[in-house]
N, C-alpha and C positions, 0 to 999 in steps of 0.2 A: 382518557383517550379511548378503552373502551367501550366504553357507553358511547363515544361520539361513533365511532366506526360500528358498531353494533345497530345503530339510530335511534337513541332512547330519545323519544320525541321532545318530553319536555327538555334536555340537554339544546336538543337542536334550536326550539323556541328563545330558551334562555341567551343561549350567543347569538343568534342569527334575524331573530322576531318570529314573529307569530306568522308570517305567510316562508318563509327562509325553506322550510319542509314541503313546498308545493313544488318547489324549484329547482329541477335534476342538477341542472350547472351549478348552483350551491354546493349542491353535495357530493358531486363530481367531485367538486375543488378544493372543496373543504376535505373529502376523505383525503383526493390527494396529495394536500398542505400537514394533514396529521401525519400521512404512509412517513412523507421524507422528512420529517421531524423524529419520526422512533426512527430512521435512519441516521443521521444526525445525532440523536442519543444515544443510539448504541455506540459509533464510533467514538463522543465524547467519555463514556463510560469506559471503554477499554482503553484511552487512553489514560485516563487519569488511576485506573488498576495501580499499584504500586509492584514491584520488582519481585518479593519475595512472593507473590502469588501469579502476578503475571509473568511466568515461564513462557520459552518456545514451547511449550507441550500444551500449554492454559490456553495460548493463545489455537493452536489445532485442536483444541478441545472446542473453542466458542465456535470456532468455521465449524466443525463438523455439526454442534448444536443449531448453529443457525441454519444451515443449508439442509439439512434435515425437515426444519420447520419451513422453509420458503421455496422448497422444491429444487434446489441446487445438488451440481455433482462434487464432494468431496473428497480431495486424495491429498496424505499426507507421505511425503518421502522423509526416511529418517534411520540411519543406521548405514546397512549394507548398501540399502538406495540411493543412498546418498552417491557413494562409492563408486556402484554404477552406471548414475547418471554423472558422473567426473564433477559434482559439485566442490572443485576445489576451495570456493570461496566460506562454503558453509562450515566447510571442513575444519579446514583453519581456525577460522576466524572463533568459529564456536568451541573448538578440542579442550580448552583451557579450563571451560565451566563443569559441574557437575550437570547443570540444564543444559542436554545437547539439543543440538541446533535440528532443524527443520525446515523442510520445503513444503508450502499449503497451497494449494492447486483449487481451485474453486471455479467450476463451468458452468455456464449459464447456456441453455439450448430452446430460444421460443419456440412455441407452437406452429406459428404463421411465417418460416425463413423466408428472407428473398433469396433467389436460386444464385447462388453458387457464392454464397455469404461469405468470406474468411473472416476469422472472429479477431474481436477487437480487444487486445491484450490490454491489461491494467498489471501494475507490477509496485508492489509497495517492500518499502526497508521496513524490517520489522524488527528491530534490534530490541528486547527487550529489559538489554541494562548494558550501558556500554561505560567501562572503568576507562577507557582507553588502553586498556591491555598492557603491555610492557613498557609501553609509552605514556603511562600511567598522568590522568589528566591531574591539575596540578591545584591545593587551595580548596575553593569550595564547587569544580567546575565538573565535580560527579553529579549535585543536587539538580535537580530535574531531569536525569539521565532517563528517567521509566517512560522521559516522554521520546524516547529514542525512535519507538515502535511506532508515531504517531504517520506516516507513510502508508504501514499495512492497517494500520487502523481505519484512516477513509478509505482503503479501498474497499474491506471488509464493509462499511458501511455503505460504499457505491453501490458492492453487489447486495447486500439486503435493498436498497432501493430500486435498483436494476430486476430484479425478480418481484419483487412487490407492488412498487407504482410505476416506472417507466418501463418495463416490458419491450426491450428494442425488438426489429424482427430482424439484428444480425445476433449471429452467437459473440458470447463475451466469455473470456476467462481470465481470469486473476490469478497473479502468485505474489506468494507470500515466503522473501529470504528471511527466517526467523531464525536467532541465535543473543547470546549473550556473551559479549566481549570480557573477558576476566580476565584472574593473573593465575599464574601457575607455573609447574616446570614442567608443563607440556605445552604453553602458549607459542604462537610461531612472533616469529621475531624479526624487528629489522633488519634486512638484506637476507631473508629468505627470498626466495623466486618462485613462486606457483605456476603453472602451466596449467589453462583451462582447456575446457573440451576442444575448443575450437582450432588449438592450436596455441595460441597467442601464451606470454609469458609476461608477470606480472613481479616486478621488482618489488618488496615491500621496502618504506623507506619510515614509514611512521603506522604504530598498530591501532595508532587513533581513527585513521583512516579507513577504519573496516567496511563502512556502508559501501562504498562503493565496488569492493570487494565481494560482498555477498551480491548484490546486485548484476554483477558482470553473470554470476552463474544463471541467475532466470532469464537477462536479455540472450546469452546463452541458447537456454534452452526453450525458448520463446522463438526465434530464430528455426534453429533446429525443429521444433517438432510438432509447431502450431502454424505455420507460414500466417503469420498474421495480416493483417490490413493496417493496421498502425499500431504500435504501443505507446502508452501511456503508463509513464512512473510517477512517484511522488515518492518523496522520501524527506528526514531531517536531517539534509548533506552534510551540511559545513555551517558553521557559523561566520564562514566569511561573506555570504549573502546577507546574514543581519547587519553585518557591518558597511554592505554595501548600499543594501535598500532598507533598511533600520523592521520594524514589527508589521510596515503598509502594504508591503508586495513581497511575493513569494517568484525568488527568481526561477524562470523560463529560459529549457535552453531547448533551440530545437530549429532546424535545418532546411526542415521543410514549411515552406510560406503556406501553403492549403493546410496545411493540418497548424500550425501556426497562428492561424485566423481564426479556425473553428474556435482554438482553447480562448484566444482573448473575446472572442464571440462570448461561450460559455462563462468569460470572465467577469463582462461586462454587465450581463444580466445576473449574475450571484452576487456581487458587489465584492466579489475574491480575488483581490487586483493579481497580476502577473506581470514583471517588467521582462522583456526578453535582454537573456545575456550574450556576449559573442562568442563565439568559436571559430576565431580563427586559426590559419596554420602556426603560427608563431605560438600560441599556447599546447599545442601538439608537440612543437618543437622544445619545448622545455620539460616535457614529460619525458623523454628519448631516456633510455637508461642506457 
């Protein structure tokens, strides 16, 4: 790959023929077929990291390494910041591990903005080992847990590709709720109540349940402190989407029809099927604590 992005010509001749090097669009397309492929590999490489290396901290170590190298802005909240930004869910959810949890903030700012851009949020679960906490998953249903994190993984991988080969001219920022769900006798527990910044209160009722938890804190503070234009999450919710749309589509929930079209737009040409789910009031109404 670097020989091809470098132009080592015979490389180029060898894939492409012998005239392939005369012809900018070639290599337009080809550099930009390689950029979102070491895209693509970096996010499949940190997923597939295993648990006792890939930490919350490992994981703020690769953003800060990568955005370093592609020109990005990196900030990691962690400790008293946490505190301060009312990360309840980080809080929590992470207190129980020795590997405390983290918030990884990653800005993207082109060169060429269109005027008066609000940035377009991406927001990945970064859970980088979830036991199911005191709710403790049950049998063999921890193995594959490292792929908890795989949410902030694409999106780590979005933004190496968003600074790399697509270059939007709106600003983008990414967060990342990074934490490790464990046991302990400091773990929070069924029918604790959290109170996030916003106000709102959150009944715990199962600690398996934690992604959705740390995620409330960046929709949060996504809200709060970025007035975005749209966000975009991605996360490994629930297994009850596999059970619903088996390994072919990645369920889709989301409220708005324009921004609804765009994803199954973007869906259609990646061949990364997305079924949309509902939301209606009747499932609101069974959350009511």
């Amino acid at each position: 790959f670097n020989f091809y992005l470098q132009g080592d010509q015979s490389l180029w001749r060898e894939v492409w023929g012998p005239q392939a090097t005369d012809d900018p669009l070639v290599q337009i397309a080809s550099q930009s077929g390689i950029g979102l492929a070491a895209s693509a590999n970096f996010t499949r490489t940190l997923s597939e990291t295993p648990p006792n290396i890939a930490t919350p901290a490992y994981m703020a170590d690769q953003a800060q390494k990568m955005a370093r190298k592609v020109g990005l802005k990196c900030t990691v909240m962690k400790g008293d910041a946490l505190e301060r930004e009312k990360f309840e869910g980080l809080i929590n959810v992470g207190k129980a591990s020795e590997n405390k949890p983290c918030m990884i903030k990653l800005e993207y700012t082109p060169k060429n903005p269109r005027r008066r851009g609000k940035p377009v949020v991406l927001i990945g679960k970064t859970m980088t080992y979830d036991s199911g906490g005191l709710s403790l998953k049950v049998n063999n249903g921890m193995v594959g847990m490292k792929r908890d994190k795989d949410g902030g993984c694409g999106v780590l991988g979005a933004m190496h590709a968003i600074a790399t080969v697509i270059k939007p001219r709106v600003p983008v920022v990414a967060l990342l709720a990074s934490a490790e769900n464990s046991v302990s006798d400091s773990a929070y527990r069924p029918d604790d109540v959290l109170t996030y910044r916003n106000g709102v209160t959150v009944e715990v009722t199962n600690t398996d349940a934690e992604g959705r938890l740390v995620l409330a804190d960046a929709y949060c503070y996504a809200c709060d402190a970025l007035d975005p234009a749209y966000i975009v999450e991605l996360s490994t919710l629930t297994g009850g989407v596999v059970i619903a749309l088996g390994g072919t589509y990645a369920g889709l929930f989301c409220d708005d029809d324009a921004l609804r079209a765009k994803v199954e737009k973007a869906s259609a040409a990646s061949g990364e099927r997305v079924w949309r789910l509902p939301m209606h009031q009747e499932y609101r109404d069974m959350m009511k604590s």
